[in-house]
Backbone as a chain_set.jsonl record, in Angstrom:
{"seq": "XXXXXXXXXXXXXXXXXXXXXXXXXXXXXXXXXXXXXXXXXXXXXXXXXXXXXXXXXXXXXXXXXXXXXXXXXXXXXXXXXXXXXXXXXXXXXXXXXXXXXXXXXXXXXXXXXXXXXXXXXXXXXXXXXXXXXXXXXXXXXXXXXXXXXXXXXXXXXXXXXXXXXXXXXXXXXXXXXXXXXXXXXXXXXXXXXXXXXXXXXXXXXXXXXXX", "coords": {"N": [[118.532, 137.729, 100.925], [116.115, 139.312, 103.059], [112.746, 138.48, 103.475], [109.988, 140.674, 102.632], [107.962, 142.056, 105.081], [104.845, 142.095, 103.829], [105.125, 140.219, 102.13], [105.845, 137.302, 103.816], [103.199, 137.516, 105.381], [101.279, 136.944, 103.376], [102.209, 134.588, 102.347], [102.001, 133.309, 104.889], [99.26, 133.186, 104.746], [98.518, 131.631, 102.963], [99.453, 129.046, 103.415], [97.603, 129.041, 105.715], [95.048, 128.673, 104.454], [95.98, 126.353, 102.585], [95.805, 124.373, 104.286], [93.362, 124.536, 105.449], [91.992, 123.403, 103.145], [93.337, 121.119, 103.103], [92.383, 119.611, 105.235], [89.547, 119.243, 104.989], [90.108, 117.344, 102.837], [91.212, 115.135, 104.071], [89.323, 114.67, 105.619], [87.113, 113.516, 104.357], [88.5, 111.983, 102.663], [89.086, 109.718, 104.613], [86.929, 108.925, 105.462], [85.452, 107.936, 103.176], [87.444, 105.67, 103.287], [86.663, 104.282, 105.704], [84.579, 102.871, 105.222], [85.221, 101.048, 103.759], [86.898, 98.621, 105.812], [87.508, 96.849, 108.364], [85.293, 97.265, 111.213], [86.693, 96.815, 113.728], [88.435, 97.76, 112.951], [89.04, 100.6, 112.772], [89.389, 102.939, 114.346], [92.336, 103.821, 114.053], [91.428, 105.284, 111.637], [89.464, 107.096, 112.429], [90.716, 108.934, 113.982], [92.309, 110.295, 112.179], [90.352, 111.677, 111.019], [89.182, 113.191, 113.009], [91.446, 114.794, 113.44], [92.085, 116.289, 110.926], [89.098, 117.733, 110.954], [90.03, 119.662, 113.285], [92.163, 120.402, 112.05], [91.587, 122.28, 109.593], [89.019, 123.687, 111.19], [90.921, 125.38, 112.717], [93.121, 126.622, 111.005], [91.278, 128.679, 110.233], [91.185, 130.411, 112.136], [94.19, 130.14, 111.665], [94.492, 132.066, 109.348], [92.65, 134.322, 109.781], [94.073, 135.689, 111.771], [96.923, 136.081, 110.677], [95.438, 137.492, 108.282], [94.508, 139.643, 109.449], [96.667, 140.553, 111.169], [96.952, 139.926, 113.944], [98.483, 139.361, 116.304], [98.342, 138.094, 118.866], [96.619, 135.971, 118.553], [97.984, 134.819, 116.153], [100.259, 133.764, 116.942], [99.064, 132.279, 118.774], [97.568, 130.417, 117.043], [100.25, 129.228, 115.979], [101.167, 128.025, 118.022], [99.142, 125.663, 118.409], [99.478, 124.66, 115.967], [101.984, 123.514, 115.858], [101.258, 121.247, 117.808], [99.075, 119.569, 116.394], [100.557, 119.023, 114.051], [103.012, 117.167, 115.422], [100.494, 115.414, 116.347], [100.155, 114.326, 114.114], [102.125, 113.86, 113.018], [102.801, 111.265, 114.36], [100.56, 109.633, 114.164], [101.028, 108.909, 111.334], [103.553, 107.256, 111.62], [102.538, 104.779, 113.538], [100.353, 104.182, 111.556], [101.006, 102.035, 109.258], [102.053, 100.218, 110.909], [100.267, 99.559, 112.461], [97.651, 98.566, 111.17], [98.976, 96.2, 110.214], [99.941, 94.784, 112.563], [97.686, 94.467, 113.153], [96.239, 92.575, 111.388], [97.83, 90.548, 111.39], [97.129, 89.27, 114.297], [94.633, 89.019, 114.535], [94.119, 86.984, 112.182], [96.038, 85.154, 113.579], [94.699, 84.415, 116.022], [91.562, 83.717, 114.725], [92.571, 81.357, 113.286], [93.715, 79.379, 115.361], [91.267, 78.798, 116.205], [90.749, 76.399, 114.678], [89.737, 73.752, 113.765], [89.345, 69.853, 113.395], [87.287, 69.633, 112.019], [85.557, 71.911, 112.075], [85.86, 74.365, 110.352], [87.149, 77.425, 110.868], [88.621, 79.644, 109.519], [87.563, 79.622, 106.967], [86.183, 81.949, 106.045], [88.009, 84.454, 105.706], [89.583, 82.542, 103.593], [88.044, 82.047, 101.86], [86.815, 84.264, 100.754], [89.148, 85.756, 100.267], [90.555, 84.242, 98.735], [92.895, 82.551, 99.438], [95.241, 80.632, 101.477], [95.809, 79.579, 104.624], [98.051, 81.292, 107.221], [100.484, 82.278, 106.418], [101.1, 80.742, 104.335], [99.821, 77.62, 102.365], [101.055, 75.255, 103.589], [101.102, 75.682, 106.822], [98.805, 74.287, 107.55], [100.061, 71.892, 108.026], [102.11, 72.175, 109.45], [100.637, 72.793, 112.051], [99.142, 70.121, 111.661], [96.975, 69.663, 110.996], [93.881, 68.955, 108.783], [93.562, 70.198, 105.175], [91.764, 72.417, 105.046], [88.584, 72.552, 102.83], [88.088, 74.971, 101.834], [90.195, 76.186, 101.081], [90.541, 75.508, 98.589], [90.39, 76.424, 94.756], [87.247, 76.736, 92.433], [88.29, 74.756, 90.826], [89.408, 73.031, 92.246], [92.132, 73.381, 93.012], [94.601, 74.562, 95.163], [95.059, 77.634, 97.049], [97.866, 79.666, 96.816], [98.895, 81.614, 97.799], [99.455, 83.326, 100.73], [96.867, 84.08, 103.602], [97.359, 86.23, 105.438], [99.295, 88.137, 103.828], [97.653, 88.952, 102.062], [95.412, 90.234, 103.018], [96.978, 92.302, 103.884], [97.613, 93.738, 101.354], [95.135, 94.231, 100.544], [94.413, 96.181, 101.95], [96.711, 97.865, 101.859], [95.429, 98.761, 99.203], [93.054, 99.959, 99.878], [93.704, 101.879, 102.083], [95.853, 103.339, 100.499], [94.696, 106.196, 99.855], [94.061, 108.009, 101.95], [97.147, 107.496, 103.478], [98.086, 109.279, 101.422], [96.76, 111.661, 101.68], [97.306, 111.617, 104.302], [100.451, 112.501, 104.314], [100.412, 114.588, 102.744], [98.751, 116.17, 104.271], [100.696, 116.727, 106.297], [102.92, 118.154, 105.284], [101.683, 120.157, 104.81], [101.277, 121.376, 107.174], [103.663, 121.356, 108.459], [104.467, 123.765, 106.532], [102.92, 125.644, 107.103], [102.984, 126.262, 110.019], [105.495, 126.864, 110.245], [105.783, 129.366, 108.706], [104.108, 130.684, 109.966], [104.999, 131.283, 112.695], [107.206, 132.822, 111.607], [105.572, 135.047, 110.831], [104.648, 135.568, 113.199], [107.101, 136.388, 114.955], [107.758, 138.781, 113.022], [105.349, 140.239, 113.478], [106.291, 140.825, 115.977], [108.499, 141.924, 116.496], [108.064, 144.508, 114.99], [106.492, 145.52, 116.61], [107.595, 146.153, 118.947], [109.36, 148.163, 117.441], [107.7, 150.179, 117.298], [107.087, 150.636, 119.306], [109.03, 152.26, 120.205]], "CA": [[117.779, 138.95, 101.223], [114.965, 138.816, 103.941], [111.737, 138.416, 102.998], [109.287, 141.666, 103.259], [106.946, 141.269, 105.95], [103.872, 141.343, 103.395], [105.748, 138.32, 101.326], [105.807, 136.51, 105.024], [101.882, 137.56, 105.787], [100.738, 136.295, 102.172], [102.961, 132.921, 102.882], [101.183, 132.385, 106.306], [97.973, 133.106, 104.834], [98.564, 130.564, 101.512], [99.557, 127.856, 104.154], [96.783, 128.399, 106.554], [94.086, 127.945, 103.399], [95.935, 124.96, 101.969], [95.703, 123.488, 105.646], [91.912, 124.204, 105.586], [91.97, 122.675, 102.094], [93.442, 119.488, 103.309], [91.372, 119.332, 106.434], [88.323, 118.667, 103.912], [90.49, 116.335, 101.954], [91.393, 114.23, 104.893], [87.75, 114.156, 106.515], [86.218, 113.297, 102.928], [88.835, 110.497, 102.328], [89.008, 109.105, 105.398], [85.659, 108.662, 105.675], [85.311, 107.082, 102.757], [87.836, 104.547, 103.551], [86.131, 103.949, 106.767], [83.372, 102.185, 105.128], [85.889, 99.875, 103.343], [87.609, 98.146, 106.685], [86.508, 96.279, 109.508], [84.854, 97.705, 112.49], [87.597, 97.16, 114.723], [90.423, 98.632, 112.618], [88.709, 101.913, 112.153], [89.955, 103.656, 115.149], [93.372, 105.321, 113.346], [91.107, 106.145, 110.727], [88.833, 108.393, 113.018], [91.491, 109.563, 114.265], [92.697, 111.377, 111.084], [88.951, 112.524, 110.54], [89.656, 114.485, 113.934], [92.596, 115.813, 112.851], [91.769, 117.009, 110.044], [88.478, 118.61, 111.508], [90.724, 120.316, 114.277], [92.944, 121.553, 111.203], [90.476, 122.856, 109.15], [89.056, 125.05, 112.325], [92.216, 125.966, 113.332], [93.112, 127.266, 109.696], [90.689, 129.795, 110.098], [92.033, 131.618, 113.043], [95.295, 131.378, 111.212], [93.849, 132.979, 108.038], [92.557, 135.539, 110.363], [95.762, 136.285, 112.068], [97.369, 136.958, 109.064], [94.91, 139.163, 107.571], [94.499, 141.372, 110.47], [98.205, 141.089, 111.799], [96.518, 140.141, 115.052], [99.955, 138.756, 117.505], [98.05, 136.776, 120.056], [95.934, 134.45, 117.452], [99.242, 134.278, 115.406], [101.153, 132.668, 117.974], [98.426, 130.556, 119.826], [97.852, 129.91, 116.553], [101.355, 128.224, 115.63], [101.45, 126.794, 119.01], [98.052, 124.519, 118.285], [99.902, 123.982, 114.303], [102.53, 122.468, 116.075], [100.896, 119.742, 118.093], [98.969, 119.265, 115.115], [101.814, 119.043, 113.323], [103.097, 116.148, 116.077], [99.859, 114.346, 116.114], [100.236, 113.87, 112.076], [103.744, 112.321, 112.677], [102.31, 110.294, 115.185], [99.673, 109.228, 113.62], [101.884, 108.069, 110.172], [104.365, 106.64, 112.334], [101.947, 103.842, 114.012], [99.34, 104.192, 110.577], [101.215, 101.183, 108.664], [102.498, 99.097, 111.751], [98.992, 99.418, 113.56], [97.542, 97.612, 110.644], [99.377, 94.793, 109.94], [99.244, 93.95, 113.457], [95.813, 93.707, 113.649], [95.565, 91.321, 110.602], [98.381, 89.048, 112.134], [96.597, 89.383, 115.578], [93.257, 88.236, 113.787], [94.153, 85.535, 111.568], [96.413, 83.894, 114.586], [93.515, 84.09, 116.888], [90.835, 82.647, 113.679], [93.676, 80.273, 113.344], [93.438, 78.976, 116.479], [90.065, 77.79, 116.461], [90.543, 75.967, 113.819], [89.779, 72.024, 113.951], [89.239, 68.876, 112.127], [85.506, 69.647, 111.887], [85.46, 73.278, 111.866], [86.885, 75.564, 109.104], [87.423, 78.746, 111.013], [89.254, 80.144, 108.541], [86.732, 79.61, 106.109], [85.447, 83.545, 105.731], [89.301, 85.245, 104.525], [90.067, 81.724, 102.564], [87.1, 82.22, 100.283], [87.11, 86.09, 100.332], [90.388, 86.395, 99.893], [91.405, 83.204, 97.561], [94.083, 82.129, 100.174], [95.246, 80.0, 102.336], [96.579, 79.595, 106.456], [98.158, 82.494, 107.525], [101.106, 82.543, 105.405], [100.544, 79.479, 103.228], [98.863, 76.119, 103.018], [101.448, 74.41, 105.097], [100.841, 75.947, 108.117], [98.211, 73.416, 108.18], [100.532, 70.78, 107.91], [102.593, 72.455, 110.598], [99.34, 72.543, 113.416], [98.814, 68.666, 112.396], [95.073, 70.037, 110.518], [93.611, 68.717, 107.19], [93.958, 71.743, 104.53], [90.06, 72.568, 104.171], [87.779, 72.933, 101.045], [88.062, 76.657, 101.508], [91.367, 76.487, 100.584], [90.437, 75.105, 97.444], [89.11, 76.643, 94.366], [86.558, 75.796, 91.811], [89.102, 73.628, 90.313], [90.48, 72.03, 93.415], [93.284, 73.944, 93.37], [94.71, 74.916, 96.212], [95.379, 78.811, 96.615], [99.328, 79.545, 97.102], [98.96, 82.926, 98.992], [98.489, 83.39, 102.778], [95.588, 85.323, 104.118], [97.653, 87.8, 105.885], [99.843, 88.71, 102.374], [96.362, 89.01, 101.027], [94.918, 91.415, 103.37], [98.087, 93.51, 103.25], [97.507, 93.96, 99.965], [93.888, 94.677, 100.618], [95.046, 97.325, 102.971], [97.35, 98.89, 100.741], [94.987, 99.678, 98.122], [92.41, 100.29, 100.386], [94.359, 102.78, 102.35], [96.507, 104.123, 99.703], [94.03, 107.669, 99.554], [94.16, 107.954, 103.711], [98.149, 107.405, 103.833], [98.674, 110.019, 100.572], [96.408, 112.822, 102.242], [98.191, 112.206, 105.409], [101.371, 113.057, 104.195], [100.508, 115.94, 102.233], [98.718, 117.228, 105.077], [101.553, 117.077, 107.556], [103.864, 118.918, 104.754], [100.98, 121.689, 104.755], [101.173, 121.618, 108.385], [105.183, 121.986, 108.244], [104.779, 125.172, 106.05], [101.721, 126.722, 107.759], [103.735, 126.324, 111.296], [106.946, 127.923, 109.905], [105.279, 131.113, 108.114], [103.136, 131.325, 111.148], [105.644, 131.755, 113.437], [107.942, 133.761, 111.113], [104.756, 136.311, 111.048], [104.486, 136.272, 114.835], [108.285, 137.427, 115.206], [108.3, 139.607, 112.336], [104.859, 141.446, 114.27], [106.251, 141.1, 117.638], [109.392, 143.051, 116.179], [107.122, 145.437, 114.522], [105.505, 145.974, 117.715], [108.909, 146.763, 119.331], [110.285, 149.662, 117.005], [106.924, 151.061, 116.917], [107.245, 151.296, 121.057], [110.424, 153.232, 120.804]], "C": [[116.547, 138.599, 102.049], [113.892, 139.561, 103.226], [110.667, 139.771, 103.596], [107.866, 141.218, 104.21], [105.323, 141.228, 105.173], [103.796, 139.833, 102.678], [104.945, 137.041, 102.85], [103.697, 136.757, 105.294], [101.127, 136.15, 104.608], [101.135, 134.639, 102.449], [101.919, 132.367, 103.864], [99.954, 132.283, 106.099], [97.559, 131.798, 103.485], [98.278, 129.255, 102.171], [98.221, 127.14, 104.797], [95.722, 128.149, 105.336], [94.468, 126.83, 102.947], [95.489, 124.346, 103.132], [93.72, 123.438, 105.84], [91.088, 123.102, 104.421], [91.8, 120.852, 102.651], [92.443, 119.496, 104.402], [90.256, 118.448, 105.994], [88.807, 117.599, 103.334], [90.569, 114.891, 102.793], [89.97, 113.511, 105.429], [87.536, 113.121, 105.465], [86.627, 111.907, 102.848], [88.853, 109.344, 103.455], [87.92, 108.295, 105.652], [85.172, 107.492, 104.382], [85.906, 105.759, 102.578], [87.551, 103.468, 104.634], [85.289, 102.894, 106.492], [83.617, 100.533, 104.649], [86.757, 98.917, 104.386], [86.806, 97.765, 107.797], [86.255, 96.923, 111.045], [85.783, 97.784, 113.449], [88.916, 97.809, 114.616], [90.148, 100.175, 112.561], [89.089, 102.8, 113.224], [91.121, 104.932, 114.465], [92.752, 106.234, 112.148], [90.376, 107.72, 111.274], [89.744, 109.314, 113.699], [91.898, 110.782, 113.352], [91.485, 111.923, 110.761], [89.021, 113.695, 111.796], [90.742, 115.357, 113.826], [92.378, 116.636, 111.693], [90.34, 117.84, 110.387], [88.988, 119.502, 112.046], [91.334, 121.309, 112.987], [92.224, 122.575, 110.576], [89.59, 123.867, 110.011], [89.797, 126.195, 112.712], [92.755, 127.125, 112.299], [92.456, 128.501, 109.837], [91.173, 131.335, 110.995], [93.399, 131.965, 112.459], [95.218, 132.355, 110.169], [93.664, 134.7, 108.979], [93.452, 136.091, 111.011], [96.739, 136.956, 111.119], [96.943, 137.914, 108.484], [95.132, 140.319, 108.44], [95.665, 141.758, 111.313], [97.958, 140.622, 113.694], [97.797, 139.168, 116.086], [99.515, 137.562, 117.465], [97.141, 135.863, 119.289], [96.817, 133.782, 116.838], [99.723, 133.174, 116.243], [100.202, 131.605, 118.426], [97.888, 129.649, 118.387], [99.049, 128.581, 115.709], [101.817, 127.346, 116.552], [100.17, 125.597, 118.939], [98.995, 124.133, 116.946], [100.999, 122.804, 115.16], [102.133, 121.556, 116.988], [100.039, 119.153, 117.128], [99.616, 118.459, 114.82], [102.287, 117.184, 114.067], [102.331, 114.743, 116.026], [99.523, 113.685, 114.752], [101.573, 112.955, 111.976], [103.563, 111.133, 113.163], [101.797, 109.161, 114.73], [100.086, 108.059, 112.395], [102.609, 107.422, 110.459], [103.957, 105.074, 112.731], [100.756, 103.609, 112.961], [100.036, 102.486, 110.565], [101.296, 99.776, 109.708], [101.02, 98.676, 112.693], [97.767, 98.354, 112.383], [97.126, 96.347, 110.207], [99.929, 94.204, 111.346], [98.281, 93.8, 113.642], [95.681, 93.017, 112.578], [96.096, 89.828, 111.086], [97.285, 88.648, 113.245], [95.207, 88.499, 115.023], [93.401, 87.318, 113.586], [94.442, 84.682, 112.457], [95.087, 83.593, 115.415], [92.362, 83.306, 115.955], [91.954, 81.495, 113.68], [93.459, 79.235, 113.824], [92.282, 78.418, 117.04], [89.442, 76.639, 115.558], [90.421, 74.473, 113.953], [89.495, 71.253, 112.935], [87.887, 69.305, 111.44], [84.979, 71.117, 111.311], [86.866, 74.659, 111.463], [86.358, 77.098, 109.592], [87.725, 79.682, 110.008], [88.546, 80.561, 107.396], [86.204, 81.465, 105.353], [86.616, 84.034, 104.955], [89.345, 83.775, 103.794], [89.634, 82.053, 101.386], [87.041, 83.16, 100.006], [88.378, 86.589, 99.709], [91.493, 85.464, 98.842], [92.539, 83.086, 98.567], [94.001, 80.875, 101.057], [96.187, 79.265, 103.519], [96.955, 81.12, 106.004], [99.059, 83.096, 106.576], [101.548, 81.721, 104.607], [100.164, 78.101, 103.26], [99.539, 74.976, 103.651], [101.667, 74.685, 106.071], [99.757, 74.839, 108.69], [98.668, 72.291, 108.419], [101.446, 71.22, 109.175], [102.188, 72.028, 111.676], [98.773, 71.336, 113.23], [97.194, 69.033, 111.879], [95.111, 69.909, 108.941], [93.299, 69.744, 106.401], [92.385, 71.439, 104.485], [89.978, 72.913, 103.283], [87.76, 73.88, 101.065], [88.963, 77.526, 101.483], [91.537, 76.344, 98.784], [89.887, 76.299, 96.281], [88.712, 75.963, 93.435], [87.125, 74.42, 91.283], [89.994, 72.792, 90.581], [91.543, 71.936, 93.37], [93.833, 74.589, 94.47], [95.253, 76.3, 96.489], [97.054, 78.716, 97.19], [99.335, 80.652, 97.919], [98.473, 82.753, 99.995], [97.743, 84.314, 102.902], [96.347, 86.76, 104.788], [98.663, 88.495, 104.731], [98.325, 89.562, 101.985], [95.358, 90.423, 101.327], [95.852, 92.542, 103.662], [98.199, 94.277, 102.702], [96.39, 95.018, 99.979], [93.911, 96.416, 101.496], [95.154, 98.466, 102.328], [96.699, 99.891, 100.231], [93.615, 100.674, 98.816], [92.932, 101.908, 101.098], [95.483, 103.481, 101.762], [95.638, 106.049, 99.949], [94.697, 108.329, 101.444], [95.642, 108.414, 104.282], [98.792, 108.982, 102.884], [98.106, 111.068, 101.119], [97.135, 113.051, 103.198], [99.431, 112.833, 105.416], [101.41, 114.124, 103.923], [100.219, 116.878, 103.386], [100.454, 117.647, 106.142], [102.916, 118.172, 106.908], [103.024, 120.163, 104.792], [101.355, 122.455, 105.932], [102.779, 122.152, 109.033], [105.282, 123.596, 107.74], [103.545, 126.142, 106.923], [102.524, 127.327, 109.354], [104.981, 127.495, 111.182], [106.662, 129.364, 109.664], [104.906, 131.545, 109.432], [104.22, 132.059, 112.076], [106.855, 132.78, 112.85], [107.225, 135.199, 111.09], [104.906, 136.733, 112.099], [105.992, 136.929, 115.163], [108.295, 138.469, 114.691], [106.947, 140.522, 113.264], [105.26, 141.75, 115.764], [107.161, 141.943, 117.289], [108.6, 144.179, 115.799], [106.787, 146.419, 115.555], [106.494, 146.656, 118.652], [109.342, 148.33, 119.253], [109.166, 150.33, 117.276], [106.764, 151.545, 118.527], [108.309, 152.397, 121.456], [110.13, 154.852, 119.95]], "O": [[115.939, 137.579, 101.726], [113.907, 140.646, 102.646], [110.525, 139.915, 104.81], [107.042, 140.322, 104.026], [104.503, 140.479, 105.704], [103.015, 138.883, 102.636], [103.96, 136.302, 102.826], [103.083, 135.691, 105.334], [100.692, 135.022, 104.844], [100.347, 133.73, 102.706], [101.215, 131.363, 103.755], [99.268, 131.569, 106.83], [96.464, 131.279, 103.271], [97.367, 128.485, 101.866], [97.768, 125.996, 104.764], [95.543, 126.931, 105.321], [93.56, 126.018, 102.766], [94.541, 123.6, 102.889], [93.037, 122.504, 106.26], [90.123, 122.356, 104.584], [90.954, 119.957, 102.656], [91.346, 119.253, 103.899], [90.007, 117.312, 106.398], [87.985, 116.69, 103.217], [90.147, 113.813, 102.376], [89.654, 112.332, 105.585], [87.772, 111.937, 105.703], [85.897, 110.917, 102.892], [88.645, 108.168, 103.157], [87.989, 107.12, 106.013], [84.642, 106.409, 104.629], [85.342, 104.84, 101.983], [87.921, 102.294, 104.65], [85.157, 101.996, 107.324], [82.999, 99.483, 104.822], [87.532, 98.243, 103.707], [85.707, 98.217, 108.118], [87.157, 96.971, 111.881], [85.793, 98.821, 114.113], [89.845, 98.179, 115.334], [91.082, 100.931, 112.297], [89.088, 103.907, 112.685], [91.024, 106.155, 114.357], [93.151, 107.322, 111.735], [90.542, 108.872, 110.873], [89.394, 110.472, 113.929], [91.839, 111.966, 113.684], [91.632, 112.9, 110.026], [88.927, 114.9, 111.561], [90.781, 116.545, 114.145], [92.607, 117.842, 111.788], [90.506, 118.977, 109.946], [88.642, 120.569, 111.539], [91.129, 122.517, 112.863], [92.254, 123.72, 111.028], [89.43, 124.965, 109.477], [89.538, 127.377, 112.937], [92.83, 128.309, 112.627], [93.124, 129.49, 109.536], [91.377, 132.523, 110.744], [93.921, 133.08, 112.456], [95.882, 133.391, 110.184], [94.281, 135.758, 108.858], [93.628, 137.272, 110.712], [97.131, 138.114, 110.972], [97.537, 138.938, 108.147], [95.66, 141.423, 108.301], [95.794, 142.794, 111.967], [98.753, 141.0, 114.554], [97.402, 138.055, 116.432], [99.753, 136.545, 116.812], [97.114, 134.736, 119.782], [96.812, 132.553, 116.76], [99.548, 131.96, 116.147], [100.419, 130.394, 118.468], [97.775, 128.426, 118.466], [98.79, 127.524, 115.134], [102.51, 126.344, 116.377], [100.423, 124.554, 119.542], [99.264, 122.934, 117.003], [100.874, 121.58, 115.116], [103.014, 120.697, 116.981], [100.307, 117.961, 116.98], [99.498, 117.275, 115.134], [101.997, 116.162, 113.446], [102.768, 113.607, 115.842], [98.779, 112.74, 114.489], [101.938, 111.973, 111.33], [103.983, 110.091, 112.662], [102.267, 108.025, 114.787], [99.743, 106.877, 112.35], [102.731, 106.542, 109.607], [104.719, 104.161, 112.416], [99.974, 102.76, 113.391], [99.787, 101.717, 111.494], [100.818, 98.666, 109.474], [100.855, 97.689, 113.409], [97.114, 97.456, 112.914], [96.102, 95.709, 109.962], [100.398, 93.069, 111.263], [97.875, 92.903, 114.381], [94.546, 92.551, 112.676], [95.568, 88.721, 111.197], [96.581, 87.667, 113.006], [95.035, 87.306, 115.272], [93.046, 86.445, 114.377], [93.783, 83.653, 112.601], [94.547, 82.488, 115.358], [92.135, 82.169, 116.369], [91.709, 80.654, 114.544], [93.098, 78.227, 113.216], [92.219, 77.737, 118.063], [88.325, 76.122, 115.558], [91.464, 74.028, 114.431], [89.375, 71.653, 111.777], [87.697, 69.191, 110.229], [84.215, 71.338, 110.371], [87.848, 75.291, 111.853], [85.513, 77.791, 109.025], [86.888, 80.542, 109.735], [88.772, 81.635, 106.84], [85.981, 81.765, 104.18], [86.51, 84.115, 103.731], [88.75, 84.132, 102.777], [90.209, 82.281, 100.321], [87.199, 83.331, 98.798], [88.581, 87.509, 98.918], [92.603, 85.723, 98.378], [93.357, 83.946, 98.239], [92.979, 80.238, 101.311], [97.129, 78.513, 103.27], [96.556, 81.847, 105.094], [98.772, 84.12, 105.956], [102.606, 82.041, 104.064], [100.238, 77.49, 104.326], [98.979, 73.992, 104.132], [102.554, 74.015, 106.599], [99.715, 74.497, 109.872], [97.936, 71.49, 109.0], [101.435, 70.347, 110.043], [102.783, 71.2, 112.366], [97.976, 70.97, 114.094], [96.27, 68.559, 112.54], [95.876, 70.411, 108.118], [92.534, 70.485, 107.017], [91.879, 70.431, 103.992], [90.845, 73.523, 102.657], [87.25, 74.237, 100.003], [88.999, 78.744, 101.655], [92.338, 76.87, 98.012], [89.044, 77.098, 96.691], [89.22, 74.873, 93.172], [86.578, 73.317, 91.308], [90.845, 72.139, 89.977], [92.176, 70.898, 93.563], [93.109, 75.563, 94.677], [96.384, 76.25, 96.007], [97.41, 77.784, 97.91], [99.965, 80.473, 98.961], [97.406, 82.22, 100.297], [97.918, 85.39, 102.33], [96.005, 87.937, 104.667], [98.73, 89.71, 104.921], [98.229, 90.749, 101.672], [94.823, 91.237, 100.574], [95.422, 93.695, 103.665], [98.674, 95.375, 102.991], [96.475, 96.195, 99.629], [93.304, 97.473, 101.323], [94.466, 99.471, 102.153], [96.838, 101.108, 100.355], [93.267, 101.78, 98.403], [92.523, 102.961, 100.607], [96.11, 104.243, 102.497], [96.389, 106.986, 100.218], [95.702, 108.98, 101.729], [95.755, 109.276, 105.153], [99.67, 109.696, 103.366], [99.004, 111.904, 101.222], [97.68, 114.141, 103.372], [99.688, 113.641, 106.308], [102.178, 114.896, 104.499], [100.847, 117.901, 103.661], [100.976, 118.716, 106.458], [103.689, 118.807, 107.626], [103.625, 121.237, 104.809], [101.66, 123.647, 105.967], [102.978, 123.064, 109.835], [105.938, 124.468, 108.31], [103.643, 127.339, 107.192], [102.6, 128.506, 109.702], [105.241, 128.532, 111.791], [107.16, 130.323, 110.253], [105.303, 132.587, 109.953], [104.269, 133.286, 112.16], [107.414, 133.512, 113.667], [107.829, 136.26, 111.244], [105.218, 137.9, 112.336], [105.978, 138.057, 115.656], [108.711, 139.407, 115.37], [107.375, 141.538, 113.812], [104.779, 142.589, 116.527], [106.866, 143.061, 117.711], [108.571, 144.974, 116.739], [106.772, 147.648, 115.501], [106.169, 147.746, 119.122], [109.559, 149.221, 120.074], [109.501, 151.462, 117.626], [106.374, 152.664, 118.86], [108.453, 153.096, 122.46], [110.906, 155.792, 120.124]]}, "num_chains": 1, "name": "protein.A"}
């Protein structure tokens, strides 16, 4: 049975508030994950802080479309949801892989300056209890004596590699960041759909009421 066109209004107007909802949720968390990561990885994060600003704006016009039935907001509304919409897949798509190349990319390059004399490495070993990139015979690989900041107190030598380690670090770090993003882009799925199910059902509207 098709849905009455206030059902469909109410829908598009549920969507566009959760979508303003998340907007806030995304900024908020993002932001606070921002503070936890290094200066040069923070790019995809600002990214989702613009997106979610944009949504959260955007939201409003569709709210108002909905209430007042108004066509031409509807629609240019659902045509901004869906690139939205796009730059959220986008975004999750290259989130995880963008990353964990930049920790490889790092460590090899620290790596790499590593010598008999000078313990590059030294900063993730001791931060991160690890050691080489993906474990302590990589130094035996590159022909380099395992340094003391592989060690710990008890001149043990750590068994995990630095890039496992910041993986990890990642993870938990960006666990909030990765779980908003999804939700939003499912908000952004239903806000898009209603939307444009409103704009047909008033462009029909607009039709019979011409004849």
């Amino acid at each position: 049975m098709a849905w009455s066109p206030l059902i469909i209004r109410y829908l598009a107007f549920l969507f566009n508030f959760l979508c303003a909802v998340l907007g806030i949720a995304t900024i908020v968390i993002n932001v606070i994950a921002i503070e936890k990561i290094a200066e040069n990885e923070r790019l995809i994060l600002g990214l989702y802080i613009a997106v979610g600003s944009i949504v959260f704006l955007l939201s409003f016009f569709g709210c108002f479309g909905a209430v007042k039935e108004n066509i031409c907001i509807t629609w240019a509304y659902a045509t901004s949801m869906l690139v939205m919409l796009l730059i959220s897949l986008a975004l999750l798509f290259v989130f995880r892989m963008h990353f964990d190349e930049a920790s490889l990319t790092k460590l090899q390059q620290t790596f790499a300056k590593q010598t008999n004399s000078y313990d590059a490495m030294a900063e993730y070993q001791t931060k991160l209890k690890c050691c080489g990139i993906y474990k302590l015979k990589d130094y035996g690989d590159a022909h380099l004596p395992v340094p003391s900041s592989c060690y710990d107190s008890d001149d043990v030598p750590h068994k995990d590699g630095c890039l496992s380690k910041m993986e990890s670090q990642h993870e938990d770090v960006l666990k909030g960041p990765k779980m908003v993003g999804w939700m939003l882009m499912v908000i952004e799925i239903g806000a898009f759909t209603f939307t444009t199910i409103l704009g047909v059902s008033l462009r029909n509207e607009r039709r019979r009421s011409a004849y």
